[in-house]
N, C-alpha and C positions, 0 to 999 in steps of 0.2 A: 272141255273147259266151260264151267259154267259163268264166270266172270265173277265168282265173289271174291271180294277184299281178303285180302290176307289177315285183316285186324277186324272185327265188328265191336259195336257197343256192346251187341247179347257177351262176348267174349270178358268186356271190363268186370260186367256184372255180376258171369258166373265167378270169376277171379276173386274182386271184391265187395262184393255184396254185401258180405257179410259184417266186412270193416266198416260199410257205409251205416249198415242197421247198428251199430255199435256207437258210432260218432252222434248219429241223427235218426235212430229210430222213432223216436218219442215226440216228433215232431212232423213225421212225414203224414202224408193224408193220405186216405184211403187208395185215391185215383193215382199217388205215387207209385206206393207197394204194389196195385196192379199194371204197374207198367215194366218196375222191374220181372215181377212174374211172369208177363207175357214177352216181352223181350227174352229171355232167359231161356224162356222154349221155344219162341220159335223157329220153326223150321225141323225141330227137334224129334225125336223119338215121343217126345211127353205129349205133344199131341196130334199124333197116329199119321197118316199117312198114306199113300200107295206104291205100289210098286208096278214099272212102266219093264216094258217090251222093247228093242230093238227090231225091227224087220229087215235088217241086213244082216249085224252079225252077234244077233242073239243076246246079247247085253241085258242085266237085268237089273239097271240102277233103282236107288230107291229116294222116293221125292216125299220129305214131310212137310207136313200142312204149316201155313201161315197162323200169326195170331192174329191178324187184322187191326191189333191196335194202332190208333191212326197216330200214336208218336212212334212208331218201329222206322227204323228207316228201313228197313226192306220191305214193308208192306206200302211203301206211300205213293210210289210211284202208280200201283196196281187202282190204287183209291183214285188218282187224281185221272188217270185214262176214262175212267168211268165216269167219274165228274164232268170232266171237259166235254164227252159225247153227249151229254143234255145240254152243256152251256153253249156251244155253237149254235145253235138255232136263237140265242138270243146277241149274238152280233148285229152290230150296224155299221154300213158300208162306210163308215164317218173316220174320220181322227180320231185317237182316244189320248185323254191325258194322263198323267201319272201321278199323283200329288199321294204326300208322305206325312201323314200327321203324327207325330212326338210326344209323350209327355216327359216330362222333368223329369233330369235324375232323384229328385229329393222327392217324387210321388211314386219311388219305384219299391219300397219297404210296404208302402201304405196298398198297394197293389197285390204284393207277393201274399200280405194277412186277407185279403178279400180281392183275389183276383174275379170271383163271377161278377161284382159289384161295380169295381174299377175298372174292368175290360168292357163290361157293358156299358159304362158310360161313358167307355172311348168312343168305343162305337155310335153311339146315340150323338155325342158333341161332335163329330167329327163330321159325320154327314149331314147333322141338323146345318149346319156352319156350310159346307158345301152348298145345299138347296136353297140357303137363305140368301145368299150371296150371289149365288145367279140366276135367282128370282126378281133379283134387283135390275131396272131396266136401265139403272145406269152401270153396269156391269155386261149381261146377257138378255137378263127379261123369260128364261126358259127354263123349265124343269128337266134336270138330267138322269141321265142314267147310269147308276153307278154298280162296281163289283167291288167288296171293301173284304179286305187279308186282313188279319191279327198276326202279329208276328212279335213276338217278347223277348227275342233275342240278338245278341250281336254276334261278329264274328268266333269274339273268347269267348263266347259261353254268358256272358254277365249279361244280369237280366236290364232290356232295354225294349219296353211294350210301347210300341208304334203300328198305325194302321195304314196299308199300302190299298189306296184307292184309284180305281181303274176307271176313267170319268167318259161319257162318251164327250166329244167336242161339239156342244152344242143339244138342241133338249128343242121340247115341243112350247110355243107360248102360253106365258101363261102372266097372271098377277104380282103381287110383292107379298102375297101370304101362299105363293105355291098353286094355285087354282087355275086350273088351262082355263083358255080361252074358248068360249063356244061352239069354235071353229080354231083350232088353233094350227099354227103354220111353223114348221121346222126354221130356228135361231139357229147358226153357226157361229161356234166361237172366229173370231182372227184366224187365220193360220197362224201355227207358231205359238200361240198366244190362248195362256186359260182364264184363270181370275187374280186380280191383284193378290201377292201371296202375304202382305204384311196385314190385308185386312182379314183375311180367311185366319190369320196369326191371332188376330186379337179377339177377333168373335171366337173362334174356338177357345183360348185360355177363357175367357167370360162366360162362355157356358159349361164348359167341364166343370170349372170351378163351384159355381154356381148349385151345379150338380150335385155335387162334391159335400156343400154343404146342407143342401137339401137332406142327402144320406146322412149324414152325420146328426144332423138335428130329429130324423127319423127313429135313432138309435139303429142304425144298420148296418154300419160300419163296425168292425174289429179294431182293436189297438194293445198290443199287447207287447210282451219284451220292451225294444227300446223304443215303443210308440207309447207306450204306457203311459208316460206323463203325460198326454194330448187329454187325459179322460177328465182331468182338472180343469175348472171352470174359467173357460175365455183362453184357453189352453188351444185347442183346436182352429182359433179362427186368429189367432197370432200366429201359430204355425203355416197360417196358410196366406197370411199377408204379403210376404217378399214375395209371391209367388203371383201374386196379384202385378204386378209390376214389372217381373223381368220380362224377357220375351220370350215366344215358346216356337220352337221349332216348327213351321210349316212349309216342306221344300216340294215345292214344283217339279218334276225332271221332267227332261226333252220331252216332246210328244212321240205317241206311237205314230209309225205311217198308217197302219190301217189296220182292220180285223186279224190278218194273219199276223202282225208281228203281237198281236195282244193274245193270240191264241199261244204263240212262244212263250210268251211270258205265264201266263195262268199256268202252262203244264210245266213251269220248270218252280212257281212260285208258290202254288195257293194250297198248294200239301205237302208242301216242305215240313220238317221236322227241324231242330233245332242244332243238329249236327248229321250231316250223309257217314256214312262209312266210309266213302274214299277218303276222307279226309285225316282219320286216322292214320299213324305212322308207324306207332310203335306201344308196347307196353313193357316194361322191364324195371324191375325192382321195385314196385310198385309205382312207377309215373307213365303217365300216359303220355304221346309224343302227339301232335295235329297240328295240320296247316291254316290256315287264318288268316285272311286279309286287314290289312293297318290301313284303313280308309284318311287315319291323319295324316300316314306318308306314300299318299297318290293309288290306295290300293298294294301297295306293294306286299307279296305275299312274305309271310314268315312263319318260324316254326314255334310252338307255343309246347309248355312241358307242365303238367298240373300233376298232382298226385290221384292216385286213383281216387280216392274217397271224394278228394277237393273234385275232380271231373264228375263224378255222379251227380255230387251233390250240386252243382252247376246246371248239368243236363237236365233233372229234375224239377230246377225250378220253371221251366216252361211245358210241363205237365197243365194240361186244361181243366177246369171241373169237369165232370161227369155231364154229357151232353151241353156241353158249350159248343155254340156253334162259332165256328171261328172264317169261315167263308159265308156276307152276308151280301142282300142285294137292296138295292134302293130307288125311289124314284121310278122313271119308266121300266126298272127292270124289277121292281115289286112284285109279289107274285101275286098280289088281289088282283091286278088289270094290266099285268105283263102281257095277255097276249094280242090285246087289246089296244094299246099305247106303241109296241111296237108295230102292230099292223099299220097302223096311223102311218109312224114314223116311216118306215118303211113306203107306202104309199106316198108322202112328201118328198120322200128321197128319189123316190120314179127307178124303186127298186123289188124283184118278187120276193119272194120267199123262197123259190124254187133256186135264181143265181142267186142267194146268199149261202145257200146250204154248200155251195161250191169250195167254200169255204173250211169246210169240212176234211179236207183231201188233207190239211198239214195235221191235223190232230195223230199223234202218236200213239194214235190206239193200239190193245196188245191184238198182235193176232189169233185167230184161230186156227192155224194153221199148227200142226202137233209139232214140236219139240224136238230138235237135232239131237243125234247119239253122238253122249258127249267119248264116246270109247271109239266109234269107227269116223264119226265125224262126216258121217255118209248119211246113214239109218234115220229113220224117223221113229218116235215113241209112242208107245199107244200104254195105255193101262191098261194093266191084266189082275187085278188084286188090291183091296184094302188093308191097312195096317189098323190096328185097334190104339186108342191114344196109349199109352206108356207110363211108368211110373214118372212122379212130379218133378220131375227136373230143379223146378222154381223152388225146392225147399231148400236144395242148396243155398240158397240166400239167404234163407231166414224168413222168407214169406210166406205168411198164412196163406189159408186159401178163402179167405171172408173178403 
């Protein structure tokens, strides 16, 4: 037994694919159609493979290749083991926070038309607002280090782009424009205790926005379908006024205890896709069956039933542009003088390099160790032979191959 789902998405795809390019073809972007493509094959005959050995009882299963696309849910885990072994050496022995930055539901159309635009300047508002804020000495007074997730999605699928930032607790001193001190000594937040979250609330709506218009007034934003009317003069910046006023989501959660519970989190978090395949249930008469958490009623799990077309076309819309980076670093963990800032930190903390890497022991890396026979359940697998890729699988869909 190899543990796979009785249900995948590659499975919705090949099914209906094609109903999907029918409904929404004319609308889907390039980096869509190749995700249904690559999903569709992987694992597949379509592209090629090997074939493995048994050295017990002769067994001569056949294992086809990955597609690597980083929305596959069966490729993501393999991405994120590989990730995490570089990112452990940039631990610090410290608390780390969790803060959760939001944008509005009424900026989430405006996102979906120019997601590299909108997601980069989550990005950029979200962290700018973090360093400025506890740069502040009536705050912190210290520059942190931060790891920031993109994640566009909710439980049901509906698109919901929020940035999960992993804070260290506490940063090197520095100024109120971010500039260490010429000597600068390790700040620790409170126990317990990050940055006021109503102010990190308001600086952030003030610079997104901000942003927001900048783009717009640059001509770099899109607006089109039912944004269309935004293109009409004074149009765009009345659209954007209640939004100046409400309040915007910025949630704090618990503090981590320390590096190992943040290394838990980054390997179950920061290559996630927008639905695993355990979570599928069922497919039958064209609806798809998946489980969901209802966070309005405590978490409580429940069963959700979409139509096949309506599930693609859900899953899709957290498809990233084409080289979007979607795990970014900031601050001490910048990569101009990341190794530099943490040697620092590190050295303030009256900790080495050599017991931080200890640290290393929880990371889930895959083994090297060869592959149990999934037929005697004894054997180990060796490869004895390539498969050449295979005829296109992914045209069942209706996908080109451009």
């Amino acid at each position: 037994m190899d543990g796979r789902p009785a249900l995948e998405v590659a499975d919705v795809i090949r099914a209906h694919g094609v109903d999907l390019l029918a409904a929404y073809g004319d609308v889907l972007s390039a980096a869509q159609r190749r995700v249904l493509r690559d999903l569709a094959a992987c694992r597949t005959a379509a592209l090629g493979g090997h074939v493995q050995a048994c050295d017990r009882c002769g067994a001569r299963p056949i294992a086809y290749n990955s597609c690597r696309n980083r929305h596959c849910p069966k490729c993501a885990g393999s991405q994120a083991a590989r990730w995490l072994e570089r990112e452990v050496s940039s631990l610090l022995p410290v608390e780390y926070h969790h803060v959760v930055f939001t944008l509005p539901a009424a900026l989430a159309p405006l996102a979906l038309q120019n997601p590299r635009r909108v997601y980069g300047l989550l990005f950029r508002a979200s962290q700018a607002t973090l360093q400025e804020v506890a740069a502040n000495p009536r705050h912190l007074g210290a520059a942190l280090g931060v790891v920031a997730v993109l994640h566009t999605w909710g439980q049901n699928l509906h698109h919901h782009p929020h940035v999960h930032a992993i804070v260290t607790g506490g940063g090197l001193s520095c100024d109120r424009a971010g500039v260490l001190d010429a000597a600068p000594r390790w700040v620790s937040c409170r126990p317990g205790f990050f940055l006021p979250v109503r102010v990190l609330s308001r600086l952030f709506r003030g610079k997104f926005l901000a942003g927001l218009r900048r783009a717009w007034e640059a001509g770099q934003l899109v607006c089109a379908g039912s944004l269309a009317g935004l293109a009409a003069a004074g149009a765009f910046g009345r659209w954007l006024a209640p939004l100046s006023e409400s309040e915007w989501v910025v949630y704090s959660k618990p503090p981590f205890g320390g590096p190992e519970q943040v290394l838990k989190y980054l390997a179950r978090y920061t290559h996630r896709v927008a639905l695993s395949n355990r979570r599928l249930l069922a497919l039958a008469d064209g609806v798809v069956s998946f489980r969901a958490k209802d966070y309005a009623q405590g978490g409580r799990s429940q069963v959700l039933r979409l139509s096949a077309v309506e599930f693609l076309r859900r899953f899709l819309q957290h498809v990233l542009p084409r080289g979007f980076v979607k795990v970014r670093h900031y601050g001490l963990l910048a990569n101009r003088r990341r190794d530099e800032l943490l040697a620092r930190s590190r050295w303030l903390l009256g900790v080495a390099r050599a017991e931080q890497a200890a640290t290393a022991t929880t990371l889930p890396a895959a083994s090297a160790e060869p592959r149990r026979c999934p037929t005697c359940g004894v054997g180990r697998l060796r490869v004895i032979g390539e498969l050449p890729r295979g005829l296109a699988e992914p045209d069942a869909v209706g996908c080109d191959s451009s």
